[in-house]
C-alpha positions as CSV (number, residue, x, y, z in Angstrom):
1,X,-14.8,54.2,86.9
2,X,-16.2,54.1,90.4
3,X,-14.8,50.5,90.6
4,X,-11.5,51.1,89.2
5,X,-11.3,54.0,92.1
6,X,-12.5,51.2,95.2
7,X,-9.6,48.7,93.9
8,X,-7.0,52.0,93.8
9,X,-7.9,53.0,97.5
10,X,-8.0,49.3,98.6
11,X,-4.0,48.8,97.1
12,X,-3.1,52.2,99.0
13,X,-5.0,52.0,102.4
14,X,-4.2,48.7,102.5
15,X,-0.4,49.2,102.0
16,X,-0.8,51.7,104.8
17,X,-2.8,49.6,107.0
18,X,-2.4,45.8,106.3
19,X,1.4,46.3,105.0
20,X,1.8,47.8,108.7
21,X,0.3,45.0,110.5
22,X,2.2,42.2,108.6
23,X,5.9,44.5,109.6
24,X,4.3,44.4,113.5
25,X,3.4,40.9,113.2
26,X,6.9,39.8,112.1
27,X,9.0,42.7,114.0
28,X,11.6,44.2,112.0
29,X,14.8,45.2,114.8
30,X,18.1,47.6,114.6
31,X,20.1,44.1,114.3
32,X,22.7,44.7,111.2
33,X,21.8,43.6,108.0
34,X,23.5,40.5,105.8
35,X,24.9,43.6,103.4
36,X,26.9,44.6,106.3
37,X,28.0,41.3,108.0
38,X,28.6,39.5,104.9
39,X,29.0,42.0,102.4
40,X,31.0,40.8,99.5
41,X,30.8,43.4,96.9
42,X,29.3,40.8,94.8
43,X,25.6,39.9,95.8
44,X,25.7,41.3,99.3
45,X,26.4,45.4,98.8
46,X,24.7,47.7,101.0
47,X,22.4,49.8,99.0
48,X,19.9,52.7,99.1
49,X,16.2,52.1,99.9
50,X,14.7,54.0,97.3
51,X,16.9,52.0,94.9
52,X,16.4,48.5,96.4
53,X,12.9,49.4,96.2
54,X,12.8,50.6,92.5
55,X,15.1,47.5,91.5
56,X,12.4,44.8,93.5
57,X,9.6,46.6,91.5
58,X,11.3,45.7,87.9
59,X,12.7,42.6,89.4
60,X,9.2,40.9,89.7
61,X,7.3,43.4,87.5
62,X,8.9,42.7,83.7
63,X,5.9,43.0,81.4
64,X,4.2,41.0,83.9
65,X,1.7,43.2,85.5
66,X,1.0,44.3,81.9
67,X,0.4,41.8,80.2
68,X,-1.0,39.7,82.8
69,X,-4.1,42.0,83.5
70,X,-5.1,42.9,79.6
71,X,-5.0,39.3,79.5
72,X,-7.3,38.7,83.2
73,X,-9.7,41.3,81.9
74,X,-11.4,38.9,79.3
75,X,-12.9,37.8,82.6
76,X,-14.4,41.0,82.8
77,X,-14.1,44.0,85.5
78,X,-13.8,41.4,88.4
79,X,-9.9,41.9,88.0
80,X,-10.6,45.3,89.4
81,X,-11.5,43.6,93.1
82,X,-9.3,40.7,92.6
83,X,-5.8,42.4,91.7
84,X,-6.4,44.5,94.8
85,X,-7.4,42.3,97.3
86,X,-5.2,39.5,96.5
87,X,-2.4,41.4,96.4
88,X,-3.0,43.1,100.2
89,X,-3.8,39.9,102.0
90,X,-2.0,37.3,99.3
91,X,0.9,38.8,97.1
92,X,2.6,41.8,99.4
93,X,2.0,39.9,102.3
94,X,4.1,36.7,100.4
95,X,7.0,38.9,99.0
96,X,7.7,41.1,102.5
97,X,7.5,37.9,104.5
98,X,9.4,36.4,102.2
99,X,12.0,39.0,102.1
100,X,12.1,38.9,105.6
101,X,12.8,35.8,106.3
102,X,15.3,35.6,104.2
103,X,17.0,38.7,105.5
104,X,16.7,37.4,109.2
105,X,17.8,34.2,108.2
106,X,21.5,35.7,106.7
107,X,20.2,36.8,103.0
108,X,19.9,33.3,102.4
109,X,18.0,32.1,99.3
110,X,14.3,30.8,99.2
111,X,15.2,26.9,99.5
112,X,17.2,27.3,102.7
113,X,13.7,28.4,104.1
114,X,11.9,25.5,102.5
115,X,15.0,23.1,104.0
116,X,14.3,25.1,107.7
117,X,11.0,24.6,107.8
118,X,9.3,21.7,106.0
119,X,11.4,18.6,105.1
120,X,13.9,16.9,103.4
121,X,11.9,15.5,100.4
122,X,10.0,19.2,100.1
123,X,13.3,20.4,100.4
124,X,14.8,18.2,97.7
125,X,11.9,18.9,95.4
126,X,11.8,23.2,95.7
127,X,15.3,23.1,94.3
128,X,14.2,21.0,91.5
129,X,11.0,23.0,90.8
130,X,12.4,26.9,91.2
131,X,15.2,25.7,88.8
132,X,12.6,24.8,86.2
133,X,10.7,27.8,86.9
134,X,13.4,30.5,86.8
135,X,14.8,29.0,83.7
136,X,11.3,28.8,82.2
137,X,11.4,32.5,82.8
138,X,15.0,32.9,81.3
139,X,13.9,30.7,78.1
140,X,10.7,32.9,77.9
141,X,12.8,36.0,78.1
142,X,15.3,35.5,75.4
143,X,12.6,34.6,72.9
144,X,10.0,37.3,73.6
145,X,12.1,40.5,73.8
146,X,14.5,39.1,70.5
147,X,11.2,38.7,68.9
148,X,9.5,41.9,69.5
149,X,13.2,43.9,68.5
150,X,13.4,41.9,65.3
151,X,10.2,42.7,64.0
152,X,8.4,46.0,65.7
153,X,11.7,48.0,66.4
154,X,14.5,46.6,63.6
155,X,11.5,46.3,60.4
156,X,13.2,42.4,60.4
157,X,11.7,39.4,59.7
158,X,12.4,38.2,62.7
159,X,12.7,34.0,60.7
160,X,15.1,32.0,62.3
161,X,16.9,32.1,59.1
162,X,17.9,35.2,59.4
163,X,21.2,36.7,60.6
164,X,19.7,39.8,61.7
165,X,17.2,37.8,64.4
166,X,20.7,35.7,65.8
167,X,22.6,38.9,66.6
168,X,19.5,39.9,68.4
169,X,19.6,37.0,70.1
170,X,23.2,36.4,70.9
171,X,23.1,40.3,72.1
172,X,20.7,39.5,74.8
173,X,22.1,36.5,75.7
174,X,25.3,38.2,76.2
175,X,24.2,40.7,78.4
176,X,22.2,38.1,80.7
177,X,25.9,36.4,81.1
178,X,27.3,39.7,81.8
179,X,24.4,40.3,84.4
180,X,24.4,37.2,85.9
181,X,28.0,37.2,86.5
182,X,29.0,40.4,87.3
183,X,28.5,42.1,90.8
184,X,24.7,43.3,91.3
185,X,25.5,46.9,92.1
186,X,27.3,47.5,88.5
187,X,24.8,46.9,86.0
188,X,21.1,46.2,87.7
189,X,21.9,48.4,91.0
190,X,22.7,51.2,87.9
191,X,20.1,50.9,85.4
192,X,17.5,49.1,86.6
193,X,16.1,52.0,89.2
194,X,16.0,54.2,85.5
195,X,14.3,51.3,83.8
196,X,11.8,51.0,87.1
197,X,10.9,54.7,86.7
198,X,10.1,54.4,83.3
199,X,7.5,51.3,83.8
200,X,5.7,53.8,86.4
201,X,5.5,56.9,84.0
202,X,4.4,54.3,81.2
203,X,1.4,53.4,83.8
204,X,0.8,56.6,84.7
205,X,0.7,58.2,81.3
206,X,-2.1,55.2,80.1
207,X,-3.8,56.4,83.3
208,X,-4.3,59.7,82.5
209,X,-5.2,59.0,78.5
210,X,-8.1,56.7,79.9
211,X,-9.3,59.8,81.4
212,X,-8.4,62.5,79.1
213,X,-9.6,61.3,76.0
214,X,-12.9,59.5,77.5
215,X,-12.3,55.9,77.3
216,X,-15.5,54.1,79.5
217,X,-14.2,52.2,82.6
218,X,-17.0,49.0,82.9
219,X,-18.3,49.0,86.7
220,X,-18.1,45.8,88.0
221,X,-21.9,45.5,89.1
222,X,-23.2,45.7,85.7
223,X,-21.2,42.9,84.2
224,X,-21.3,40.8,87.5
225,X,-20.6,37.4,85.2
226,X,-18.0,35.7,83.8
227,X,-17.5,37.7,80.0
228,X,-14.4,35.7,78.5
229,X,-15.7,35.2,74.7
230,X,-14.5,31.6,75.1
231,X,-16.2,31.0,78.1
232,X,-12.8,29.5,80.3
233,X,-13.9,29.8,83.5
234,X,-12.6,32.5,86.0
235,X,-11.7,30.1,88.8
236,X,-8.9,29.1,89.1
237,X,-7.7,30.4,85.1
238,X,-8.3,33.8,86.3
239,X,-6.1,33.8,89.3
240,X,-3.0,31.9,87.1
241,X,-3.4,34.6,84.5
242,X,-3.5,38.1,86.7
243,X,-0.2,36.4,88.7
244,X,1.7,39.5,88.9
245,X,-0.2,42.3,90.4
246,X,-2.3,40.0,92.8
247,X,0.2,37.3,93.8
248,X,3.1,35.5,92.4
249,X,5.7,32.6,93.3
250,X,8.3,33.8,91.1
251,X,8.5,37.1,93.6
252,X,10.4,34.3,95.9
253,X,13.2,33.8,93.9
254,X,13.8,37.6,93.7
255,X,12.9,39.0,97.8
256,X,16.1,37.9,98.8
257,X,18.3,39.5,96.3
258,X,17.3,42.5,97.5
259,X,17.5,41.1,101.0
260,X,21.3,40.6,100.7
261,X,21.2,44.8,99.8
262,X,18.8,46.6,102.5
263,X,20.7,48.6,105.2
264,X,18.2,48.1,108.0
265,X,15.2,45.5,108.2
266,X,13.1,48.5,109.0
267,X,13.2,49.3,104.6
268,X,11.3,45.8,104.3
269,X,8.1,47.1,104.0
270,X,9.2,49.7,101.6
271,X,11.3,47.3,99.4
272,X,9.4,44.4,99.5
273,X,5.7,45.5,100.5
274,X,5.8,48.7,98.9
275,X,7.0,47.3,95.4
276,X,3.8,44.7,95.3
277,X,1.6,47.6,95.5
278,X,3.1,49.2,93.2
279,X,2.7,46.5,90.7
280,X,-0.8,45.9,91.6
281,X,-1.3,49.6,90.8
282,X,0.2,49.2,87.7
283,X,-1.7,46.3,87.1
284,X,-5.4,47.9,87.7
285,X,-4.3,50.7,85.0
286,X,-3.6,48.3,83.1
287,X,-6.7,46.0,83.6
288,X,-8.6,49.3,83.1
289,X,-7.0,50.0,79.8
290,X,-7.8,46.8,78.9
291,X,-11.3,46.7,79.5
292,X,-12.5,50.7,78.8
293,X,-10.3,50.2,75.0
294,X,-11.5,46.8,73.9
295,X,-14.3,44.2,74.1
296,X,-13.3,40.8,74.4
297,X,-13.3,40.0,71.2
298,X,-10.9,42.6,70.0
299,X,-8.2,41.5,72.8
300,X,-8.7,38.1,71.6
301,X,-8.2,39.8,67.9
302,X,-5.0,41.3,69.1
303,X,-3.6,38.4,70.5
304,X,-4.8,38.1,73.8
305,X,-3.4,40.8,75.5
306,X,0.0,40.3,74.7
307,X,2.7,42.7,73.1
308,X,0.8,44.0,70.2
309,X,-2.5,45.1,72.5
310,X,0.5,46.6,74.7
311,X,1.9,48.9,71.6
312,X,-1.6,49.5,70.7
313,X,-2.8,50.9,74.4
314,X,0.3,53.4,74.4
315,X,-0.4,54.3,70.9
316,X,-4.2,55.6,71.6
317,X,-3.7,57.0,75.1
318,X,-0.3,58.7,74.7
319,X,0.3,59.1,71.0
320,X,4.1,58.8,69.4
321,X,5.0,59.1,73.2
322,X,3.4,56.0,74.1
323,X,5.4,54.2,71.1
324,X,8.7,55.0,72.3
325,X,7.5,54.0,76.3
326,X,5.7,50.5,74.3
327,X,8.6,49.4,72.7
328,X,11.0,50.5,75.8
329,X,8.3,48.5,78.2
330,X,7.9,45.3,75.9
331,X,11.7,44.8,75.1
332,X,13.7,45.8,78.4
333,X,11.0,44.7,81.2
334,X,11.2,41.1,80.1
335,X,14.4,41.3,79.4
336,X,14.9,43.0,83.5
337,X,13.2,39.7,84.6
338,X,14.9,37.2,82.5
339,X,18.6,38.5,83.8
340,X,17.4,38.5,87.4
341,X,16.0,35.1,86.8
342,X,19.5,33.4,85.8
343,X,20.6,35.3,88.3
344,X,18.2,33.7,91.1
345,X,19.3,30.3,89.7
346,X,22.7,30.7,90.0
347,X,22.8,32.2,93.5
348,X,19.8,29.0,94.3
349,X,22.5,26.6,93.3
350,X,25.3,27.9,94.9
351,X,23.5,27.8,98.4
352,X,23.1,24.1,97.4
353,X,26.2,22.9,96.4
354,X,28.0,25.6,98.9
355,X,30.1,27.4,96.4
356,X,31.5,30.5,97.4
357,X,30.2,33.3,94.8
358,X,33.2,35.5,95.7
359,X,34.9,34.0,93.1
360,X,34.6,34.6,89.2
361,X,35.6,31.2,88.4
362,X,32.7,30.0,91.3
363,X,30.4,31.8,88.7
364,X,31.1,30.7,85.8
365,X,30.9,27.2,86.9
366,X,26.8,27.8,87.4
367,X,26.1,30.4,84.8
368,X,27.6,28.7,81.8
369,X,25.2,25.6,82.4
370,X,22.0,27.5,83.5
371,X,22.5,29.9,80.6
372,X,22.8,26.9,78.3
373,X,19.9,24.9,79.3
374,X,18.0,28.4,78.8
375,X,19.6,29.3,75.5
376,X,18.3,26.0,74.8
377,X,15.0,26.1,76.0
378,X,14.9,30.1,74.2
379,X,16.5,28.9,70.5
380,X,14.5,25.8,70.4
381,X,11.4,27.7,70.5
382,X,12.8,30.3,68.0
383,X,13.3,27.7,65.9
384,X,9.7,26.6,66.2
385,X,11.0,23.0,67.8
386,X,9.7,23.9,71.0
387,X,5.9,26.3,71.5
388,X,6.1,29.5,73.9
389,X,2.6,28.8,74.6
390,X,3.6,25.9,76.5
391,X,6.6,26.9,78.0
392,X,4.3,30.0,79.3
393,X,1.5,28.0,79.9
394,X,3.8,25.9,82.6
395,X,5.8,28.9,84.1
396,X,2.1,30.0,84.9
397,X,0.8,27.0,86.8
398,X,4.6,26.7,88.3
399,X,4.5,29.9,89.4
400,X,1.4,30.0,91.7
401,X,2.3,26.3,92.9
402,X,5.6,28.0,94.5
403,X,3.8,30.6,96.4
404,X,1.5,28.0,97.7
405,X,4.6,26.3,98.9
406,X,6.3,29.9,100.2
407,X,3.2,30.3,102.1
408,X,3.3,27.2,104.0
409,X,6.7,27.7,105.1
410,X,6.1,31.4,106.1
411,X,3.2,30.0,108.0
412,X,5.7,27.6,109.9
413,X,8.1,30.0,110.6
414,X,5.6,32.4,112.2
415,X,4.3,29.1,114.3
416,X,7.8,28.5,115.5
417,X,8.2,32.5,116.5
418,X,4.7,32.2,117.8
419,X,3.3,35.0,115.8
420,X,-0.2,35.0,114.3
421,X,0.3,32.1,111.6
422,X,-2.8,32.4,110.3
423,X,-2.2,35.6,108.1
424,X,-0.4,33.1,105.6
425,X,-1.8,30.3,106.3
426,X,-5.3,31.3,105.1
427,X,-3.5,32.6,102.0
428,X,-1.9,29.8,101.8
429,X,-5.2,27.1,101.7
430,X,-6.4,29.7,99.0
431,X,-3.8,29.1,97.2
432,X,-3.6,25.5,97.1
433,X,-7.0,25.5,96.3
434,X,-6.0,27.6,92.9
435,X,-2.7,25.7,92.4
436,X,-5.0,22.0,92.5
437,X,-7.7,23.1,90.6
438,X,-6.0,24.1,87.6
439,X,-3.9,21.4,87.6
440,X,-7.1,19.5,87.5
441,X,-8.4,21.7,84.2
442,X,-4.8,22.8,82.2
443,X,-5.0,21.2,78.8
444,X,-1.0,21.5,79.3
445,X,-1.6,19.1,82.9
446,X,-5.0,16.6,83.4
447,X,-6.9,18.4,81.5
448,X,-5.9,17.0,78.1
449,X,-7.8,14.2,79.5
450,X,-10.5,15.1,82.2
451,X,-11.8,18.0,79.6
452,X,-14.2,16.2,76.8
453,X,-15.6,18.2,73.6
454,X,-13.6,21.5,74.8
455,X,-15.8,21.3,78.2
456,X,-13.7,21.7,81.0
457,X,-14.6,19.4,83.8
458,X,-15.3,21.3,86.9
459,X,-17.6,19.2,88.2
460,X,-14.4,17.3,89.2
461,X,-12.1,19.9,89.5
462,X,-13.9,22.3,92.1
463,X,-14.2,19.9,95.0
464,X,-10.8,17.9,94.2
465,X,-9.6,21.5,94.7
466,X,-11.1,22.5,97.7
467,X,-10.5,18.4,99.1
468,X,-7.0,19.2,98.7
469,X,-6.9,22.9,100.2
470,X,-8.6,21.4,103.0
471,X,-6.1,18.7,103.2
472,X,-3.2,20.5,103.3
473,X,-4.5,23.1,106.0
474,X,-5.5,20.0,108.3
475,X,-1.7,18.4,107.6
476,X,-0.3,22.3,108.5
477,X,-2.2,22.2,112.0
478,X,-1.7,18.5,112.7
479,X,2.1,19.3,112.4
480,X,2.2,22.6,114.2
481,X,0.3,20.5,117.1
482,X,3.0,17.7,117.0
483,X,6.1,19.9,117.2
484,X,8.0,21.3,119.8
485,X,7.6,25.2,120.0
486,X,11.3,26.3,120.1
487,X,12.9,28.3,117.7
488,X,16.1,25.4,117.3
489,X,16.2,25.9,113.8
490,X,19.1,23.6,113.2
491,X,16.6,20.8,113.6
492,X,13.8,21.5,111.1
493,X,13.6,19.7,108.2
494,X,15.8,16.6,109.0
């Protein structure tokens, strides 16, 4: 309990404290906003804060700060100091400077800031890699949510043979057409802030069945040692698992949607800030849930901590309740976060190939193939031709490797403002660090053939991890050193 409290008043004094020093740092101004100077009625509409707010918080939440933390807490009560502090000093920090610079910069997406401040050839390869990332998250979203409706809500089967399990399907993937194409304040800007407000009274009502009906929160200095029952080792597994809620790449691709809504760059720290801490609060209730309902073992029992611990949690805190909330949490937040995704890709494309998104038949032209290749990606595995493990398994690693790389570039842009660098680029050398390292012991990446006997090598992987960190932290201040301090923009990256 008294641990579970520390990481609760680290998330909410550090919003107030920390959040405010990252908005003086990069120095929010009265300047008009891209939903004013470009506005469109399309992607760039001038919207509420409260609203922008509630729709970044479902945006990058989806089941992830669920999920993610029942899984992290095989690790043990560590997760309640991790979640907290990485998401002060690592994931708010990386969506509202993010955000930001995106919002100065025009609403532009996330690869215009890779091609401003790194290079060509990172440049080139960011495109590539958010692509595969956003439509691993598409593919991941179509199967997941279909799945759960088939066979939890519907009674189905939920076989591929079945007709029942295609409508499902072909329902979903008609309303991420509809939500990709269609203007963002006429579907998400509508029902997403309702959807948003529902995954905070689900947190909140687990929350207070923890405490009411006398569920034991583990204190972290009594099981001070690594307690996953198959012994995977918390670094760097631990910080790939609990992504959303401490800090997550994918938040990237999603800032500046909201960027191209917010009325004055003064609501960045409540949009973008604000929503991180309220996932990472989410995600300690949900840690706790994890760790005061079930030992390892059961989680492991249930599946790991994915949908069926989720119904189960609701079930014995809040009762018949807690179903309805499960089922409403498990089917529509994915499915919030798989719409937004296609969404991302499409407006990531567009920026590259510089086609207007004013018009429908502009659209179409991107949403027809990147739904495809995620239909694909989604069927194949319902068809059992293609694993959801794996698919997952990669988004994960993906995912942190792209806020290593938004980090960086945040840490170049402050260098060529000449603000304080270093509150990124610290961040930033963790990060790589985590991204390396796992690479180094992910059966899905070298580990298939560094690990021997189900023994993961880190012997090797720890110091190739922090070689690299320190490697890439020595190339950041070698290049700062070597360029000119102006703020010429139109000259970075070529």
């Amino acid at each position: 309990m008294t641990t579970f409290i520390i990481g609760l008043v680290i998330l909410i004094g550090g919003a107030a404290l920390y959040g405010r020093f990252c908005e003086k740092v990069f120095g929010p101004d009265d300047r008009k906003t891209p939903a004013y100077t470009k506005e469109d009625g399309v992607d760039y509409v001038p919207m509420k804060g409260w609203k922008n707010s509630l729709i970044n918080l479902l945006n990058i939440a989806g089941t992830g700060p669920i999920i993610g933390p029942i899984q992290g807490i095989l690790f043990g009560p560590i997760a309640f100091l991790t979640i907290p502090i990485g998401n002060i000093i690592g994931g708010a920090m990386h969506d509202y400077f993010s955000g930001m610079i995106c919002l100065r910069d025009g609403g532009t997406q996330m690869p215009e800031m890779i091609r401003r401040y790194s290079t060509k050839g990172i440049y080139k390869f960011y495109n590539v890699f958010v692509c595969v990332m956003l439509l691993l998250v598409g593919a991941v979203f179509i199967y997941t949510p279909g799945d759960i409706a088939a066979t939890q809500v519907f009674g189905f089967d939920g076989k591929a043979t079945s007709v029942s399990t295609w409508i499902i399907y072909g329902v979903i993937f008609l309303y991420y057409l509809i939500a990709t194409v269609f203007p963002i304040d006429a579907i998400i800007g509508k029902i997403y802030p309702i959807f948003g407000i529902c995954l905070i009274v689900m947190a909140v009502g687990v929350g207070l069945g923890i405490f009411t009906k006398g569920y034991e929160i583990p204190e972290i200095w009594s099981h001070f040692y690594n307690m996953h029952p198959k012994a995977t080792p918390i670094w760097s597994f631990m910080f790939i698992t609990v992504a959303c809620g401490a800090i997550s790449g994918f938040h990237a691709t999603q800032s500046p949607l909201m960027a191209r809504c917010l009325k004055s760059e003064k609501q960045g720290h409540f949009v973008f800030y604000g929503a991180m801490v309220s996932e990472g609060i989410i995600a300690l209730i949900w840690a706790a849930a994890g760790c005061a309902l079930y030992t390892g073992e059961e989680l492991l029992a249930l599946g790991g901590g994915g949908s069926t611990a989720v119904y189960d949690v609701c079930k014995k805190t809040m009762g018949g309740v807690g179903i309805a909330l499960a089922m409403l949490g498990v089917i529509a937040c994915p499915i919030t976060s798989g719409d937004t995704a296609f969404r991302s890709a499409r407006l990531v494309l567009a920026d590259w190939f510089h086609l207007d998104q004013k018009k429908w038949k502009n659209r179409l032209i991107l949403c027809i193939p990147v739904l495809g290749i995620g239909a694909f990606l989604g069927i194949g595995n319902a068809l059992g031709k293609i694993d959801y493990t794996i698919i997952w398994r990669y988004f994960s690693w993906t995912n942190q490797t792209l806020a290593m790389i938004v980090l960086w570039c945040a840490s170049m842009f402050l260098f060529y403002e000449k603000k304080n660098y270093w509150i990124t680029a610290v961040p930033a050398t963790f990060m790589t660090a985590v991204s390396i390292t796992y690479f180094m012991l992910g059966n899905e990446c070298l580990g298939q053939f560094l690990n021997k006997g189900g023994v993961y090598n880190t012997a090797l992987a720890y110091p190739v991890g922090i070689v690299f960190a320190a490697l890439f932290l020595g190339i950041f201040l070698y290049s700062i050193k070597k360029r000119d301090v102006k703020p010429q923009y139109e000259t970075l990256g070529k």
